[in-house]
C-alpha positions in Angstrom: -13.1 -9.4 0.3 -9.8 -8.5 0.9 -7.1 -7.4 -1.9 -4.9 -10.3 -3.1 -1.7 -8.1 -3.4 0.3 -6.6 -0.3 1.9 -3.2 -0.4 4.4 -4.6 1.8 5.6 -6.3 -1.9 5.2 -3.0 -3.4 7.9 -1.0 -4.9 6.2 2.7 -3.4 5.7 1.2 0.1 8.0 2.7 3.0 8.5 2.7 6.3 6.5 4.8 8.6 8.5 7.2 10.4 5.4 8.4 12.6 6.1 8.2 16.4 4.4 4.6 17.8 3.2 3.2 13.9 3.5 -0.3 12.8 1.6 0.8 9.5 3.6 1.5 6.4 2.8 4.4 4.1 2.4 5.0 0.2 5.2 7.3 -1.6 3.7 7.2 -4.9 2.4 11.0 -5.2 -1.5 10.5 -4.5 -2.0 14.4 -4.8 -3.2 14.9 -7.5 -7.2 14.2 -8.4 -7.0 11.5 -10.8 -4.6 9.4 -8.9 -6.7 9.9 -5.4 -9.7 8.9 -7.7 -7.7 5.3 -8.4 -6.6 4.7 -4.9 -7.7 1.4 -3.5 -11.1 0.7 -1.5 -10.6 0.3 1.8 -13.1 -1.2 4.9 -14.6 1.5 6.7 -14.3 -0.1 9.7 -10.3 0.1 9.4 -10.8 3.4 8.9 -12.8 4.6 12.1 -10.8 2.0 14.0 -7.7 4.4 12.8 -5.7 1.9 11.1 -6.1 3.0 7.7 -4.8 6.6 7.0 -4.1 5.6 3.1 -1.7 6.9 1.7 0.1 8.4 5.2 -0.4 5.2 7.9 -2.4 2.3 6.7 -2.2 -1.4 7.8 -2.9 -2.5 4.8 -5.2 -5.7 5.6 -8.0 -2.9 5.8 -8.1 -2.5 1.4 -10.7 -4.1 -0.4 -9.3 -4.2 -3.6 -6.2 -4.3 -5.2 -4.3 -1.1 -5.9 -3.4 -0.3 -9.6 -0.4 1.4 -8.9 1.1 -2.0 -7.5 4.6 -3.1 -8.6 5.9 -6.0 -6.9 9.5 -4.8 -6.0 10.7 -8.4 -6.4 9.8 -8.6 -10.0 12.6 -7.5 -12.4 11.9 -7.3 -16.6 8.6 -9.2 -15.6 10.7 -12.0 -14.0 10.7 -13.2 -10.7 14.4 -12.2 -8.5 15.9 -12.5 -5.3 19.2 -11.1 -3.8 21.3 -14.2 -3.8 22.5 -14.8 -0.7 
C-alpha cells in the first residue's frame, strides 16, 4: 500500500539540486538515530530501481507508509490556506 500523504505537500521537501533528478529530497535533519529510526518504509523495489535515495533523491511514490514528520505546507494554525491570487 502506498502512503496517503505526499512530501511534495510537505513543509521539509525541496528541490533536488542533483545533476539530471526529477526526485525531491527531505531537509528535515534525518542524522541523527532516532529520527532515521522513524523515517518512512519505502518498496524495495524503488530502491534497487534507484529511485528512492530517502532522504537525498526519492520519488516519493516508492514509501509505504506515511511519514511522521509530515506537515502539510498549506495548512496554517490547523486551517486550510492558499495565496490569493
Amino acid at each position: 500500500m502506498m502512503s496517503k500523504t505526499s512530501c511534495h505537500d510537505c513543509i521539509h521537501s525541496s528541490s533536488n539540486i542533483l545533476f539530471n533528478s526529477a526526485h525531491i529530497k527531505c531537509a528535515l535533519f534525518w542524522a541523527n538515530k532516532s529520527a532515521r529510526s522513524e523515517a518512512p518504509a519505502f518498496s524495495e523495489h524503488g530502491k534497487t530501481s534507484g529511485w528512492y535515495d530517502f532522504p537525498y533523491d526519492y520519488d516519493p511514490v516508492w514509501q509505504t507508509e506515511d511519514c511522521k514528520h509530515f506537515k502539510n505546507k498549506h495548512l496554517k494554525d490547523g486551517m486550510e490556506f492558499r495565496k490569493q491570487d
